[in-house]
C-alpha positions in Angstrom: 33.8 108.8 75.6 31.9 106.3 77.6 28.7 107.3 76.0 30.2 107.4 72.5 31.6 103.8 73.2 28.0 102.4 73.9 26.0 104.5 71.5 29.1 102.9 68.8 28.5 99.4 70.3 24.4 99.6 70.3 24.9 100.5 66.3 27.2 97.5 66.0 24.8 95.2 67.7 21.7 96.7 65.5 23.6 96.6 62.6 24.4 93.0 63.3 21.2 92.5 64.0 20.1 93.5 60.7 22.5 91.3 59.3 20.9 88.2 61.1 17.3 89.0 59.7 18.7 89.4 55.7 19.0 85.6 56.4 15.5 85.0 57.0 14.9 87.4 54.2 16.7 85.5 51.8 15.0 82.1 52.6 11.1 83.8 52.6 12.3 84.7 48.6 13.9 81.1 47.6 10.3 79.9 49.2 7.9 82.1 47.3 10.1 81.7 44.0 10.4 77.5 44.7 7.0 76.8 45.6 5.0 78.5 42.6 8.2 77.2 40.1 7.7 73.7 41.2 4.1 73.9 40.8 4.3 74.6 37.6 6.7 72.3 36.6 5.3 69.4 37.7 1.3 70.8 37.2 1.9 72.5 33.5 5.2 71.6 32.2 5.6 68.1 32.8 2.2 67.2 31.0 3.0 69.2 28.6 6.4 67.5 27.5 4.2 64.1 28.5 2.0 65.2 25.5 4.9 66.0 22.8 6.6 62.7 23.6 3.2 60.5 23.0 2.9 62.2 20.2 6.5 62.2 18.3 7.3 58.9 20.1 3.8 57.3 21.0 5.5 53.4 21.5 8.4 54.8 23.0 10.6 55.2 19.9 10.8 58.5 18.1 8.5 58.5 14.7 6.7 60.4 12.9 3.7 58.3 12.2 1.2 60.1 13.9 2.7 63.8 12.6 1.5 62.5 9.0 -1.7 61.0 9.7 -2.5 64.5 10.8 -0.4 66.5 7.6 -1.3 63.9 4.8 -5.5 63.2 5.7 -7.8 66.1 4.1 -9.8 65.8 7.5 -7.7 67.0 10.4 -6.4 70.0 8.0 -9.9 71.0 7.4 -10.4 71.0 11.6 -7.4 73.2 11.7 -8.4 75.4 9.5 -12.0 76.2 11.1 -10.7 76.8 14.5 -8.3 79.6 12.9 -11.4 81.0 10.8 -13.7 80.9 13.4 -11.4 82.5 15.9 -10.5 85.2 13.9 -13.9 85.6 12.9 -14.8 85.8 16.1 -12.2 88.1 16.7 -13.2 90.2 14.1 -17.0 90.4 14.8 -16.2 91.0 18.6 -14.0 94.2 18.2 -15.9 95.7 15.5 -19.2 95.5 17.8 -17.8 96.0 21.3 -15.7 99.4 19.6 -18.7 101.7 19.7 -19.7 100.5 23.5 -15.6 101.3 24.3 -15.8 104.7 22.6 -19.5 104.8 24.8 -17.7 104.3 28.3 -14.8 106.0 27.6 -16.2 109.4 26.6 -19.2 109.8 28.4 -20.5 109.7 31.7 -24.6 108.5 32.2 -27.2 107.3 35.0 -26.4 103.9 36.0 -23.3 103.6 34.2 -21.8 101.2 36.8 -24.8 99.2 36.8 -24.5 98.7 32.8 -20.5 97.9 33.1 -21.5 95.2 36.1 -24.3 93.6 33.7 -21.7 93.8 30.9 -19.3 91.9 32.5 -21.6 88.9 33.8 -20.7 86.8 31.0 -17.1 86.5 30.8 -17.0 84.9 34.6 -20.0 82.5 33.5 -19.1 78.9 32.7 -19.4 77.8 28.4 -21.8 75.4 29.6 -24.2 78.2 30.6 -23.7 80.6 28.0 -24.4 77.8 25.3 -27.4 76.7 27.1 -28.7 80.3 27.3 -28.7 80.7 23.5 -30.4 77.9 23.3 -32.9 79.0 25.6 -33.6 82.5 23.3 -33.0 80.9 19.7 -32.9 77.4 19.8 -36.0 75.6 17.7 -38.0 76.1 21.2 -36.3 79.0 22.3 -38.2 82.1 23.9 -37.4 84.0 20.4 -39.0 81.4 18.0 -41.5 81.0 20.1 -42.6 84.5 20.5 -42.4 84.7 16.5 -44.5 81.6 16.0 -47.3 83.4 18.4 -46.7 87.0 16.8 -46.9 85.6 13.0 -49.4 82.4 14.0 -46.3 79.5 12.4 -46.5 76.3 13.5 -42.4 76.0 13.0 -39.8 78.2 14.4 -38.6 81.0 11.4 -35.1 80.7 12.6 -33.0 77.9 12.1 -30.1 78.5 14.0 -29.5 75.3 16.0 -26.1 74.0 15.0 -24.6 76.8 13.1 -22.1 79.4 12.4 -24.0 82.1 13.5 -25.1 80.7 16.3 -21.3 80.1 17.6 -20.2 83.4 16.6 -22.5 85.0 18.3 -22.4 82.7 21.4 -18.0 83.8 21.1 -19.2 87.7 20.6 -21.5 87.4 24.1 -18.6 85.7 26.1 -15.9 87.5 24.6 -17.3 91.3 24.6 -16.3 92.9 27.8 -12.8 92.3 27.4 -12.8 94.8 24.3 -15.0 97.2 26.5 -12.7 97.1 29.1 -9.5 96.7 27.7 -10.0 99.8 25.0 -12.4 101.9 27.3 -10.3 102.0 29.9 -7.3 102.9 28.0 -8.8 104.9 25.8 -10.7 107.0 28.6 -7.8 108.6 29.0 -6.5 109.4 26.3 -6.4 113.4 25.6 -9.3 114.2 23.7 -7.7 117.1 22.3 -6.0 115.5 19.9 -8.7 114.7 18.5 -10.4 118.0 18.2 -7.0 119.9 16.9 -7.5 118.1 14.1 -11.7 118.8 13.6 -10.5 122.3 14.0 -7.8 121.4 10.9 -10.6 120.7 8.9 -10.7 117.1 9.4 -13.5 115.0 9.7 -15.3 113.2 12.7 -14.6 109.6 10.8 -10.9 111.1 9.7 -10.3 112.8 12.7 -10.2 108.8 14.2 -8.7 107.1 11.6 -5.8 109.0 11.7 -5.6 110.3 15.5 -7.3 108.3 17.7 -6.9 104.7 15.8 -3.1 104.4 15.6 -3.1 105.6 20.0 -5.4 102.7 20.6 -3.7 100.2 18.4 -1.3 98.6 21.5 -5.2 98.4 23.8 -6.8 96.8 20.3 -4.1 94.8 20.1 -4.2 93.3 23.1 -7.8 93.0 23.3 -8.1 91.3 20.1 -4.9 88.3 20.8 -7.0 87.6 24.3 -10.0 87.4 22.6 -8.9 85.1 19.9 -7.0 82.6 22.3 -10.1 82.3 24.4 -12.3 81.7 20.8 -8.8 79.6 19.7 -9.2 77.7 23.0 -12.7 77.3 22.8 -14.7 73.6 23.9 -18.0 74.1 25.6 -19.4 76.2 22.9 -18.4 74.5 20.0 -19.3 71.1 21.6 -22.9 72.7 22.6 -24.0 74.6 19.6 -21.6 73.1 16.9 -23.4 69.8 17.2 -21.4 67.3 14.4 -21.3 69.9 11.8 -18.4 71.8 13.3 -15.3 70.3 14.4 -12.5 72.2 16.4 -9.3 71.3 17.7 -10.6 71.3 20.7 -13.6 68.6 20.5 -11.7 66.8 18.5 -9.3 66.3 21.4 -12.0 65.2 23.8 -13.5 62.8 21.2 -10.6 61.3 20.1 -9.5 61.3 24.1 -13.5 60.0 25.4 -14.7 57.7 22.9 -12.3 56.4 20.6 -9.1 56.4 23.1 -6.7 57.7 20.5 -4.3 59.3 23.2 -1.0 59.5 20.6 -3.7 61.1 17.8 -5.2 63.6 20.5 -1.4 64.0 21.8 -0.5 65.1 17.9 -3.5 67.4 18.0 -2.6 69.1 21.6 1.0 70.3 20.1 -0.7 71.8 17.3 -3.8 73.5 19.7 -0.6 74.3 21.9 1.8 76.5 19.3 -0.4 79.2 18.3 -2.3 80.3 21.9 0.7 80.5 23.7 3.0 82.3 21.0 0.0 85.2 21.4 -0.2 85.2 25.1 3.5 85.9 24.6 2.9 88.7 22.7 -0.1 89.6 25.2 2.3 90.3 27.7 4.3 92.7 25.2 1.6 94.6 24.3 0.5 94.9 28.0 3.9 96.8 28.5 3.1 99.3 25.5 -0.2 100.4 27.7 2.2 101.6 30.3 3.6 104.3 28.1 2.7 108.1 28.8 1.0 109.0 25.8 -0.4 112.3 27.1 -3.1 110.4 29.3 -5.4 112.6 30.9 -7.7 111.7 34.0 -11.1 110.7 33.8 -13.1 113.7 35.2 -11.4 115.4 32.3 -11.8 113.2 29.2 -15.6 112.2 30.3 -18.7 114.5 29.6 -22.6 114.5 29.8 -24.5 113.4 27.0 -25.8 116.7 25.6 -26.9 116.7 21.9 -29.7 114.6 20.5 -26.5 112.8 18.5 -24.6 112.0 21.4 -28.0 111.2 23.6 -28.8 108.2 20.9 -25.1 107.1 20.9 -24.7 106.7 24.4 -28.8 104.9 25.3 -28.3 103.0 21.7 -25.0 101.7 22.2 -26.3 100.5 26.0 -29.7 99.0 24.4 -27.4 97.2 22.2 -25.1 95.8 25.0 -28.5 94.4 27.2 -30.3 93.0 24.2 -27.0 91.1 23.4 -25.7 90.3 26.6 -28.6 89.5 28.9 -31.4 88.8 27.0 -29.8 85.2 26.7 -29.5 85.4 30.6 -33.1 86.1 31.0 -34.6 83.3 28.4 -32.3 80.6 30.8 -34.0 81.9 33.8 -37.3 81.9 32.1 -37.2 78.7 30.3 -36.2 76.8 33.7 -39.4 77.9 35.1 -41.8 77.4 32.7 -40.8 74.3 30.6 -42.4 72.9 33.5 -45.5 73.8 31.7 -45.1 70.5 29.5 -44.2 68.2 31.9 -47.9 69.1 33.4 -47.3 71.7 36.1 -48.4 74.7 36.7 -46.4 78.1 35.3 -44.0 79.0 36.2 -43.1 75.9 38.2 -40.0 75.0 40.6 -40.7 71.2 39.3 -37.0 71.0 37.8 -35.5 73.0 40.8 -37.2 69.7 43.4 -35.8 67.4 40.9 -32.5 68.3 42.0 -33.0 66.7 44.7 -34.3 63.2 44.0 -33.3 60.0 42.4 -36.7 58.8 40.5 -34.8 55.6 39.7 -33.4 54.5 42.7 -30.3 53.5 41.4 -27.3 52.7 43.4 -24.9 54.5 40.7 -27.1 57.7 39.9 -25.4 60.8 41.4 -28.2 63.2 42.0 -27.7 67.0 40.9 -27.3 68.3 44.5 -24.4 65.9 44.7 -22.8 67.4 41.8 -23.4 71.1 43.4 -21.6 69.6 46.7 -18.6 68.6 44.2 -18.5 71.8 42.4 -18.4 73.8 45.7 -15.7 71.3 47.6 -13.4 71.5 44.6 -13.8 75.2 44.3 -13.2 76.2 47.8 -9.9 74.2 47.6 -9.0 75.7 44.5 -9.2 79.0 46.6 -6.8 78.2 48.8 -4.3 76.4 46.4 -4.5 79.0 44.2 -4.5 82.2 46.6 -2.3 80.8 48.4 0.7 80.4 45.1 -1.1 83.6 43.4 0.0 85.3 46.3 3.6 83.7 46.7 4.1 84.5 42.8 3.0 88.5 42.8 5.1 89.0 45.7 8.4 87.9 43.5 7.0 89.9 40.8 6.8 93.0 42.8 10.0 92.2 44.4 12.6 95.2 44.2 15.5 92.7 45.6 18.4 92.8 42.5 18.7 89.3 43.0 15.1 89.1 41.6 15.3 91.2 38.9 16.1 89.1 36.4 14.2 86.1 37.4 10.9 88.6 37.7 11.5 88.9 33.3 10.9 85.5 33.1 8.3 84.6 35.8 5.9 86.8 34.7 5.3 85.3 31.7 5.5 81.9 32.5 2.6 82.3 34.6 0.3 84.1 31.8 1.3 80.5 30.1 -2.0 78.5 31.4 -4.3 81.2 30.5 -3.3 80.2 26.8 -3.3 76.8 27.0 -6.6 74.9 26.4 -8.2 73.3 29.2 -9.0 69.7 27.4 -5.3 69.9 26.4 -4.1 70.1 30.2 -6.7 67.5 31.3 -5.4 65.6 28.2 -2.1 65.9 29.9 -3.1 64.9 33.4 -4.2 61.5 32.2 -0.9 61.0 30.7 1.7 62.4 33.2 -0.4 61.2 36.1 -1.2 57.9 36.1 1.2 56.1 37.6 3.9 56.4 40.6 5.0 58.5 42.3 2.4 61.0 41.0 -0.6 58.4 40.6 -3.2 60.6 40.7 -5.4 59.7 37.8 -7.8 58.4 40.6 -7.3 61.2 43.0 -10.0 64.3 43.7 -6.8 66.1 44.0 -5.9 66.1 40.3 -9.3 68.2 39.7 -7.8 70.8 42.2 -4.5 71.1 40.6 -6.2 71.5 37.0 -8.6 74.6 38.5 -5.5 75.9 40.4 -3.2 75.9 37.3 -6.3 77.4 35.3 -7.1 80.2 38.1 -3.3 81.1 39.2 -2.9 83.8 36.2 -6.0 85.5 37.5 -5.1 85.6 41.1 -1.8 87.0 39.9 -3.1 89.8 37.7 -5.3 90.6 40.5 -2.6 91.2 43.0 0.5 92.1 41.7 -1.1 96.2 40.7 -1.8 96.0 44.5 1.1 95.0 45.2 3.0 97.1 43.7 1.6 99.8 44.3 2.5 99.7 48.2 5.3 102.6 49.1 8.6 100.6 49.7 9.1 103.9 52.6 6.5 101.9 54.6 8.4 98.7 54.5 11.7 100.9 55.0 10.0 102.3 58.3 9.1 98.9 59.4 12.5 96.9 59.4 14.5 99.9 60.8 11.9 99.5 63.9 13.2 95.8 63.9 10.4 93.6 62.0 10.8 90.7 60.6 10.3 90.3 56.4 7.4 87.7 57.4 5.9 90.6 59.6 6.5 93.4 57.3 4.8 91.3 54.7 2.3 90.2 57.4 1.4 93.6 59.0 1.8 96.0 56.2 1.6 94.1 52.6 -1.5 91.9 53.4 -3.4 94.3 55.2 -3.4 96.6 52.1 -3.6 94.0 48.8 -6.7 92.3 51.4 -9.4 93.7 49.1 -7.0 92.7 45.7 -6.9 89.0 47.4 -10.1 88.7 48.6 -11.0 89.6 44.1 -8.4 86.9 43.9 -10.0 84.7 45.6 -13.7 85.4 43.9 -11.4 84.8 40.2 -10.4 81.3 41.2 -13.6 79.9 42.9 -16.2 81.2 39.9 -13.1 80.0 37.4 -13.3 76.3 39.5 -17.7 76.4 39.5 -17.4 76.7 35.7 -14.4 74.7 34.7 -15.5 72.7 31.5 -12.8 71.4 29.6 -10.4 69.5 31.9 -12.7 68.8 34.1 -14.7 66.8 31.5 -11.5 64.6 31.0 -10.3 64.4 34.7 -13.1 64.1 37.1 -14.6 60.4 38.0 -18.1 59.6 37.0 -19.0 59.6 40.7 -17.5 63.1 41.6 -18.8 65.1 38.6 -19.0 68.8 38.7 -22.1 71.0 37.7 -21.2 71.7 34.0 -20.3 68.0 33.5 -23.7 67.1 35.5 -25.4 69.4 33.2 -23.7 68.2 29.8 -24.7 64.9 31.0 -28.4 65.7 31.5 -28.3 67.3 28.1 -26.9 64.2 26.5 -29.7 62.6 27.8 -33.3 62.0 26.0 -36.7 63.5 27.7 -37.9 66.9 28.7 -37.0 66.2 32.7 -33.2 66.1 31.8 -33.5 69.2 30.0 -35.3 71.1 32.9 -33.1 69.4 35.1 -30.3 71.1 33.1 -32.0 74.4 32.5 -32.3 74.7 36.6 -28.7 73.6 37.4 -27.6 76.1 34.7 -29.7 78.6 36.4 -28.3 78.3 39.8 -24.8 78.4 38.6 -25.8 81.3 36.9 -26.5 82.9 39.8 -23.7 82.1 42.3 -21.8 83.3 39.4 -23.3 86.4 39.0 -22.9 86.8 42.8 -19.7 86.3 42.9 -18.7 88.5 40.2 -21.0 91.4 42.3 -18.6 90.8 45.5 -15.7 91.0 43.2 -16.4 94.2 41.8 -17.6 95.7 45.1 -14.0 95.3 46.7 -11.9 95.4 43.6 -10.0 98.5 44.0 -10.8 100.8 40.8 -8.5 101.2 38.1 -6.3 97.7 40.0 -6.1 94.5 38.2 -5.9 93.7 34.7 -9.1 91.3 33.9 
């Protein structure tokens, strides 16, 4: 009886003991929900609002003035218009040429396949800046391109006159824009049951039928989905139109920053920000939805299964034509920036290929007291990334761990949270850093002066990365092994500690690699928000392009380069510690 009493009073005392550490528990949750809400109340949604009342009430009393000089002018209309048409169009030209690559990777299996989806990828994670530059490097009026035809045909003018036209932006929005079809469809549609397909060859259909009327209406929820994220990033657009557009074509976007920049409109860019505003974020709403539909069973098969060797001359020029296409489209432009950085030298009277531009970096041939050299622009970029790392790990990680919270408490909370956070990733960049200078100019948040206020626009930009990096990691960790751990008396901070970091490390640590190649190559806001003594690369390198004289140019071709390439590395690291198949981007 003795022994009973203390094995009952040891269960008491445990059990009460359980009943301290909920406590603890239940404060860790408040934290990670209060910390990542506040953030992006008073980082996203306060500028926000800050931007609709300039606009609807720019001297502090509601009217309507500025609403119809944007409704009742033929000009602003006309801007309106092209961004839709060139998104869509975009949109349009980017799924029907990526489809063939997705059909490619998802059916077929070939040497150096991982290599090819690597190189694919590369251009998504590279800053606008760049990717304009690099068309202009293979098809501008001096690009590698004309120039090769000029030697080929013996012309003494370039045969291609692209510089400052449609074409030129579509296809600089198809380059950027073309792995997230490739991996959004391939992946889903790699395992899909191929069967299906071949039930109805056997029924007499044909190869183009079988897929219209089998395959097609399966992959309609990944096309879907694909094509909304591809349209609010062509939507949202701003380095590429600014670059290649020249004063021909107009966007929403520029015409924020020029109304913002040089004619200091800030009710008239306000107007324009609510309209830019409306349409991205209704379709990362709908994003989300779709992104649920790719959950559903529909007969999915693994990989091993649904993959197969090249075999027939037919499939042999499908699978090497389709990945000839995808190099000459997305790194030829690569290769004639790297290229052109070495050997424009050749006019400036050095030898080729030259590192002249490259030394430049590092001097100041005027000796002037307010010139910020390019190295001090690569010092910027770097400082403001490696804090965006930790701001934005640091809530990415507070904000997954709600998400793939189990608590009932949570539950309804988690419906909600998740999509508020996918709300930056549709919300243009100029319109946030158009929003900054509103909001957060004066007390208690002055911090239109403030390094910090480029931080908080990379964070807010990078956090929906970080969390669709994570939160597959994390919930995909047994809740038995968290079970285990608090019956042998952990804390929740060590069971979150000493299991759940220790497995979602490599899912951070991609994360992590997100945020600080998102911060390098932050255009937009950055252009807005950053002080003319702390610029970043892309803003050092728009600047040197805005400038007259072949030495600003090479100066911009080399800083391009090397951006390039930390970049690329980074992207490399990423994919060699992302765990396959985890992580949505």
């Amino acid at each position: 009886m003795q022994g009973a009493g203390r094995i009952q009073g040891a269960g008491r005392r445990q059990g009460a003991g359980l009943r301290i550490q909920d406590v603890p528990g239940h404060v860790l949750r408040s934290a990670l929900v209060i910390l990542p809400g506040s953030f992006l109340l008073v980082f996203y949604f306060y500028p926000l609002l800050t931007i609709l009342m300039t606009s609807f009430a720019p001297t502090g009393r509601f009217g309507l003035e500025v609403v119809a000089q944007l409704l009742f002018t033929s000009y602003y209309p006309r801007i309106i218009g092209f961004t839709f048409w060139q998104a869509a169009l975009s949109t349009l030209l980017t799924v029907a040429l990526a489809l063939p690559g997705a059909y490619v990777f998802a059916r077929y299996t070939f040497p150096a396949r991982s290599l090819v989806q690597a190189l694919t990828t590369i251009p998504f994670v590279l800053p606008t800046v760049v990717v304009a530059l690099a068309f202009t490097a293979l098809v501008g009026p001096r690009g590698a391109l004309n120039l090769a035809l000029m030697r080929l045909l013996k012309l003494t003018s370039p045969p291609l006159n692209l510089q400052y036209s449609l074409a030129l932006i579509l296809l600089a929005h198809v380059f950027y824009n073309y792995t997230l079809v490739l991996r959004i469809v391939g992946n889903y549609w790699a395992n899909l049951d191929p069967g299906l397909e071949e039930a109805a060859r056997v029924l007499g259909a044909s190869r183009l039928r079988a897929f219209v009327e089998v395959t097609l209406p399966l992959l309609v929820p990944a096309l879907g989905a694909a094509a909304l994220l591809v349209f609010t990033f062509c939507f949202t657009s701003f380095g590429v139109i600014l670059m290649l557009g020249g004063p021909r074509f107009v966007t929403l976007e520029v015409e924020i920053y020029r109304q913002t920049v040089h004619y200091l409109n800030l009710p008239l860019a306000a107007a324009l920000s609510v309209v830019q505003m409306m349409f991205p974020l209704a379709l990362v709403g709908l994003y989300t939805r779709l992104q649920t539909r790719l959950t559903l069973p529909l007969e999915l098969r693994p990989r091993h299964v649904t993959q197969q060797r090249a075999r027939s001359l037919y499939q042999r020029f499908l699978v090497w034509g389709s990945v000839a296409f995808m190099l000459a489209l997305l790194v030829t432009p690569l290769a004639a920036l790297v290229e052109r950085s070495f050997t424009l030298g050749a006019q400036a009277g050095q030898a080729v290929p030259s590192l002249y531009f490259y030394r430049q970096l590092f001097e100041n041939p005027r000796r002037s007291a307010f010139y910020v050299p390019p190295i001090a622009a690569i010092r910027n970029s770097v400082g403001f990334a490696l804090a965006t790392v930790v701001l934005a790990v640091t809530l990415g990680l507070m904000a997954a761990t709600v998400l793939a919270s189990q608590a009932a408490g949570l539950r309804g909370l988690v419906r909600w949270l998740d999509p508020l956070l996918m709300l930056p990733l549709g919300t243009s960049a100029v319109t946030l850093g158009l929003g900054y200078i509103l909001a957060l100019d004066e007390p208690p948040l002055n911090l239109r002066t403030s390094p910090l206020l480029v931080v908080l626009a990379h964070s807010l930009v990078a956090l929906p990365f970080v969390v669709r990096s994570v939160l597959p990691a994390l919930r995909s960790i047994n809740p038995r092994l968290r079970e285990a751990a608090a019956i042998l008396g952990a804390s929740p901070w060590r069971v979150w500690w000493e299991i759940d970091l220790p497995i979602v490390a490599r899912a951070v640590l991609v994360g992590a690699v997100f945020a600080f190649t998102i911060s390098l190559g932050e255009f937009g806001a950055t252009s807005l928000i950053a002080r003319p003594e702390r610029p970043t690369l892309p803003v050092a390198i728009y600047r040197f392009l805005s400038r007259p004289g072949i030495t600003n140019y090479g100066q911009a071709l080399a800083m391009s380069t090397l951006l390039m390439a930390v970049c690329t590395l980074g992207f490399l690291v990423m994919e060699r510690f992302r765990v396959r198949g985890v992580g949505e981007f």
